[in-house]
C-alpha positions as CSV (number, residue, x, y, z in Angstrom):
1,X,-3.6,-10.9,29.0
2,X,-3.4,-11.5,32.8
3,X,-6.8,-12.8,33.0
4,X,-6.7,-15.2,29.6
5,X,-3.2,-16.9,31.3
6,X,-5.4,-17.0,35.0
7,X,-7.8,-19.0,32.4
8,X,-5.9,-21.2,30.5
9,X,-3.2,-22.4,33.3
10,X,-5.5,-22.2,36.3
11,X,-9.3,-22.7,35.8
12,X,-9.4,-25.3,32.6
13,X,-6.7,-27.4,34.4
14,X,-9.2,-27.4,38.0
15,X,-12.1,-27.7,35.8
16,X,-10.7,-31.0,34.2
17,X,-9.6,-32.7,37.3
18,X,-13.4,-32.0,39.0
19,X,-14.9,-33.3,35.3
20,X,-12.6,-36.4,35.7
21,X,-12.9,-37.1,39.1
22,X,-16.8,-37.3,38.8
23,X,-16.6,-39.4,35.8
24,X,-14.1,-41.7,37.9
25,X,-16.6,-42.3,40.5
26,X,-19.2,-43.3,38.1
27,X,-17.6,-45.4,35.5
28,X,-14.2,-46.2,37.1
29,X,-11.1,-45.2,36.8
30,X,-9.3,-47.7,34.4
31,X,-12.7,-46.8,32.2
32,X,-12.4,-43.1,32.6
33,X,-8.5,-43.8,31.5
34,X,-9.8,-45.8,28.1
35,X,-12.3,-42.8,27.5
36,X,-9.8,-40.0,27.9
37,X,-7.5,-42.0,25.0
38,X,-10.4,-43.2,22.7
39,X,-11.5,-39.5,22.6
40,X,-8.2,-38.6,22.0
41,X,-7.7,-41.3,19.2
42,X,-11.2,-40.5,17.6
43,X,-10.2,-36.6,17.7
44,X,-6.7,-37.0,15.9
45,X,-8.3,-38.8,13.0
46,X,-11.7,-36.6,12.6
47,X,-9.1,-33.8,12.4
48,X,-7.0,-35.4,9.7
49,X,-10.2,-35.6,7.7
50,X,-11.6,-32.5,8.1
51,X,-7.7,-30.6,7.6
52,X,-7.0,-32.9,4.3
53,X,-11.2,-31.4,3.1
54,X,-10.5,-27.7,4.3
55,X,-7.2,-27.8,2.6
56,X,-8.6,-29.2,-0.8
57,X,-11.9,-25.9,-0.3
58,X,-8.8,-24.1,-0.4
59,X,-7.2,-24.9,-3.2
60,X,-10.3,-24.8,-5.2
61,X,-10.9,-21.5,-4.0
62,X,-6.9,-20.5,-5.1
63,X,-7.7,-22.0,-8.3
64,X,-10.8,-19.9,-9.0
65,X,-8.7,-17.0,-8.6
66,X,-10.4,-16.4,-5.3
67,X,-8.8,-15.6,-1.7
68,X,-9.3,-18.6,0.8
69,X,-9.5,-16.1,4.1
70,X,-11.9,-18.2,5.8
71,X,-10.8,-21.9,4.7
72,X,-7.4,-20.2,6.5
73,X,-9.2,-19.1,9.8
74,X,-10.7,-22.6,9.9
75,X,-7.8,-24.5,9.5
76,X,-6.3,-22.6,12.3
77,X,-9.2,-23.8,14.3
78,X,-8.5,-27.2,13.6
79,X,-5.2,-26.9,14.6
80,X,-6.5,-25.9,18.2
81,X,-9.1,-28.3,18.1
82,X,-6.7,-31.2,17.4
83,X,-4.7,-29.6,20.6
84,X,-7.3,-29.8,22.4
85,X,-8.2,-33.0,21.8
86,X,-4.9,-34.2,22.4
87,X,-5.0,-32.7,26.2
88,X,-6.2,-35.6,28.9
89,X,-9.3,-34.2,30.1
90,X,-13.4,-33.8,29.2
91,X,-14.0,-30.6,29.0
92,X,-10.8,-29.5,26.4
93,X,-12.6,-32.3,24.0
94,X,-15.7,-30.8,24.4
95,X,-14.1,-27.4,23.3
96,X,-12.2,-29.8,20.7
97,X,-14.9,-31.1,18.9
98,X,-17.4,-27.7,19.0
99,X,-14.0,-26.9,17.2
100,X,-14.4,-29.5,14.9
101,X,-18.0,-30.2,13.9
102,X,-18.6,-28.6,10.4
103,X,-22.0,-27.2,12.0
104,X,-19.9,-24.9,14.6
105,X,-16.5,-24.6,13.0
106,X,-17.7,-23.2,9.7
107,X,-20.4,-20.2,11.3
108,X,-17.3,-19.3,14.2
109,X,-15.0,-19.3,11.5
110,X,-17.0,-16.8,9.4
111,X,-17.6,-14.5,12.5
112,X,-13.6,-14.3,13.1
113,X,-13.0,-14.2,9.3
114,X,-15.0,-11.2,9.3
115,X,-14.2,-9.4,12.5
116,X,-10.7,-9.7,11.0
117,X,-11.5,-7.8,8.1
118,X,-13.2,-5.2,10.0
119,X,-9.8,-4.8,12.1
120,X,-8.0,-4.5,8.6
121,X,-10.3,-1.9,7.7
122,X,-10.3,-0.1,10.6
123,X,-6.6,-0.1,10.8
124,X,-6.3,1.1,6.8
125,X,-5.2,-1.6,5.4
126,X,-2.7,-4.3,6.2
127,X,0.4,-3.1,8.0
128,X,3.4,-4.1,6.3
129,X,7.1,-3.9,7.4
130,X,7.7,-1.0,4.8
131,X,5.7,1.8,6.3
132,X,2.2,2.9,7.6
133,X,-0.6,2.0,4.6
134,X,2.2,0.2,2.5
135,X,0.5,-2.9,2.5
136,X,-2.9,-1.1,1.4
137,X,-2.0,-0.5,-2.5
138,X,0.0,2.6,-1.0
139,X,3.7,3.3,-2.1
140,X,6.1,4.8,0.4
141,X,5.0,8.4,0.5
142,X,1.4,7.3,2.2
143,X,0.4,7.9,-2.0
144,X,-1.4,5.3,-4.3
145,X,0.7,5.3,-7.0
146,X,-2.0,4.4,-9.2
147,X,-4.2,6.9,-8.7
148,X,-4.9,10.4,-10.7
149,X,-2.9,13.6,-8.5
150,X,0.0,12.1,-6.8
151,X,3.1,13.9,-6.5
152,X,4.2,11.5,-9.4
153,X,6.3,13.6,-12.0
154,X,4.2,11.6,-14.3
155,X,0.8,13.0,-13.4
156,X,1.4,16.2,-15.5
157,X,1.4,14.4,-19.2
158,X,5.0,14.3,-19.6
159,X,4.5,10.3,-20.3
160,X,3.9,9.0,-23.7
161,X,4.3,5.9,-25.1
162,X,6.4,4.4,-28.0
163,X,8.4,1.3,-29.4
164,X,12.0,1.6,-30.3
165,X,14.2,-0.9,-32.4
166,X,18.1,-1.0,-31.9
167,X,19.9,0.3,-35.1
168,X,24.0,-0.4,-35.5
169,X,25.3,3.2,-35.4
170,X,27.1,3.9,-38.8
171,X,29.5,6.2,-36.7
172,X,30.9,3.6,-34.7
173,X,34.5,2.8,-36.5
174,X,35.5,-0.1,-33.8
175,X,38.7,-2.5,-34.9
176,X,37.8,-5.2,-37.0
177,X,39.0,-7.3,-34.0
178,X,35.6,-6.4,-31.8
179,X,33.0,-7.0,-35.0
180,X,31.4,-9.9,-35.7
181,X,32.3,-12.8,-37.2
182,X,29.8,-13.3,-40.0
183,X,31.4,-16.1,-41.8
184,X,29.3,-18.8,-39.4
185,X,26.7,-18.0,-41.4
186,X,28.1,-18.7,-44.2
187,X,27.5,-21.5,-46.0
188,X,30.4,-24.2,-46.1
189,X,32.5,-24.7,-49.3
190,X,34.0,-28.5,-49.3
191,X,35.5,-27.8,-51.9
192,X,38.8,-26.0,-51.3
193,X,40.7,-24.0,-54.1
194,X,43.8,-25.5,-55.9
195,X,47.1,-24.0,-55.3
């Protein structure tokens, strides 16, 4: 962790100022200045294109009924890339737009897409906040609940199946106050009796 801080507070910033400094002396400073914001500029919107066309893979991907893992990991790497294009400096919009290309983003993505799965795997599953395996199809007990010789009292053939269909019970004598009112069913009479 040491070493990744040493990198990203320390190196990348020394690295940009030598980049920018030679670029200075060639092309000039106020040029330098215009080339640092066009790239910045040009990176923003290339990112908005690219987010708004990895966000509409992923919701044909949802819509097949398939898991977008990959579309996910790349629009992380957007994300960074538009970061990194946002940062004054030649070498972060180099990393920015390696980031960004389709031609790089998509094969890097697929590498961390599947190094993450192999973590998952390795780990047993995902880890949830409910227990060890819980997020693996595992219940509580470290058990799938849906497999054949859990310590489900269920396992042993003691489930069947039926349909049931409530009866009024002829026992019940409640007061006439707590039955129903049956006359709203009734049909109406306009015509009322003659006293």
């Amino acid at each position: 962790m040491f070493f990744i801080l040493l990198l990203i507070f320390v190196v990348v910033p020394v690295m940009e100022l030598s980049v920018l400094i030679r670029v200075g002396e060639v092309l000039g400073s106020w040029t330098t200045v215009a080339l640092v914001i066009f790239t910045a500029v040009v990176g923003v919107s290339l990112v908005r294109s690219q987010g708004i066309s990895t966000l509409m893979q992923v919701q044909q991907k949802l819509a097949r009924g398939e898991a977008p893992g990959q579309e996910i990991v790349e629009g992380m790497m957007l994300a960074v890339a538009g970061l990194l294009l946002l940062i004054p400096g030649f070498v972060t919009d180099f990393i920015g737009l390696v980031l960004l290309t389709p031609f790089t983003r998509i094969p890097v993505a697929k590498f961390f897409y599947k190094r993450m799965q192999l973590k998952v795997q390795a780990n047993g599953g995902f880890q949830s906040g409910f227990g060890p395996g819980f997020g693996a199809g595992m219940g509580p007990n470290g058990h799938n609940p849906f497999e054949q010789g859990g310590n489900s009292p269920f396992d042993q053939g003691n489930t069947f199946d039926g349909d049931f269909e409530r009866k009024p019970d002829p026992s019940d004598k409640r007061p006439e106050s707590h039955q129903v009112n049956d006359a709203s069913n009734q049909p109406h009479n306009d015509k009322q009796p003659k006293a």
